[in-house]
C-alpha positions as CSV (number, residue, x, y, z in Angstrom):
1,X,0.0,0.0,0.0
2,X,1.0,3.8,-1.1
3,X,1.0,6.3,1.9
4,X,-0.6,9.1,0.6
5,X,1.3,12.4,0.2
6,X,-0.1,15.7,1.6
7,X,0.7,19.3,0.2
8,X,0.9,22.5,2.9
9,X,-0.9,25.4,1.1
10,X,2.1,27.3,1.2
11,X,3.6,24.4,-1.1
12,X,0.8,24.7,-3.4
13,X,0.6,28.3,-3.4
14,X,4.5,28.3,-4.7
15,X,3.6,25.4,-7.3
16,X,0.7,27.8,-8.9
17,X,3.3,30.6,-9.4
18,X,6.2,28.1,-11.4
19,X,6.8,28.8,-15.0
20,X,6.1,26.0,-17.6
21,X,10.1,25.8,-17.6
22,X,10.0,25.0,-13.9
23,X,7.5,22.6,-14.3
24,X,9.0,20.9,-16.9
25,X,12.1,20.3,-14.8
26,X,10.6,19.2,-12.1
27,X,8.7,16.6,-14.0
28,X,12.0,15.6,-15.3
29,X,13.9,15.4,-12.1
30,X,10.7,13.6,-10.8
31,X,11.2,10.7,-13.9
32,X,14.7,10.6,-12.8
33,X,14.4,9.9,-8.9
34,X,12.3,7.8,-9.7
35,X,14.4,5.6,-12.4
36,X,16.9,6.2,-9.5
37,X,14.7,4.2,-6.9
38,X,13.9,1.7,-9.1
39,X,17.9,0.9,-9.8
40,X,18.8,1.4,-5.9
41,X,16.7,-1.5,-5.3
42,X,18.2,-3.7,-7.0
43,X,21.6,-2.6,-6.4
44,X,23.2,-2.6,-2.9
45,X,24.1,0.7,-1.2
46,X,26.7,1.4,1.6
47,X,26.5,4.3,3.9
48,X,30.1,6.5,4.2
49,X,31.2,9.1,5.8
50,X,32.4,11.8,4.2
51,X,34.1,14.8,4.6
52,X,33.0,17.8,2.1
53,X,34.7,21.0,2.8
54,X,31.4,23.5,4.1
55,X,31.5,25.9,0.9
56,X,31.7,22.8,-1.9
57,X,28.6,21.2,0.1
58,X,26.7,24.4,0.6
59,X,27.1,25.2,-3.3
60,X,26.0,21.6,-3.9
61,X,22.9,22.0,-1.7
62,X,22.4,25.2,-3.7
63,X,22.6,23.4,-7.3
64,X,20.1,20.7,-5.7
65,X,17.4,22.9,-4.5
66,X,17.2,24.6,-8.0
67,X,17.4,20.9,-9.5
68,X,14.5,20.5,-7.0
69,X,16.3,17.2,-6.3
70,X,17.7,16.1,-2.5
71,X,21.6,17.1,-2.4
72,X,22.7,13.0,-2.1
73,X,21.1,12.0,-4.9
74,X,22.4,14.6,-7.0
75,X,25.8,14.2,-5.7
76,X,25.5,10.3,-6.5
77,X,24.5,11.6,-10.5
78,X,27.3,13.7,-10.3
79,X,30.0,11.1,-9.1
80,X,28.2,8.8,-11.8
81,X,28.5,10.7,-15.0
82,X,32.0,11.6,-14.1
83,X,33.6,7.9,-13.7
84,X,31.7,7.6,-16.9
C-alpha cells in the first residue's frame, strides 16, 4: 500500500506561481528519482562518511534545490556521469 502524500498550502501556493520551464524540470527530475529508486533497489548501497569541505557542500545544496532534487542523490548523479 502507497502512503498518501499531503501538500501545505504554502507548497501549493509556490507550485501555482512556477513557469512552464520550472515545471518541466521538475517533472523531469521527478522521472529521474524515480528511475533512480527503481535501480537502488536492485543494487546494494553502503552508507560513508564523508568529509566535504562546508562551501563545496553548501554550493552543492544550492545546485540541488534549483534541480528540486535532494543534495545525495544529485551528488550520487554527479560522481556517476564523471567515472563515466
Amino acid at each position: 500500500m502507497r502512503t498518501i502524500q499531503y501538500f501545505s498550502d504554502e507548497y501549493l501556493e509556490r507550485m501555482r506561481k512556477s513557469t512552464p520551464s520550472q515545471i518541466a524540470t521538475f517533472l523531469e527530475n521527478y522521472r529521474t528519482l524515480q528511475g533512480e529508486e527503481k535501480t537502488a533497489v536492485r543494487e546494494k548501497s553502503k552508507l560513508i562518511s564523508l568529509r566535504v569541505p562546508t562551501r563545496l557542500l553548501s554550493m552543492l545544496k544550492e545546485a540541488a534545490k534549483k534541480r528540486q532534487v535532494p543534495y545525495q542523490s544529485l551528488m550520487k548523479q554527479m560522481l556517476e556521469e564523471a567515472l563515466e
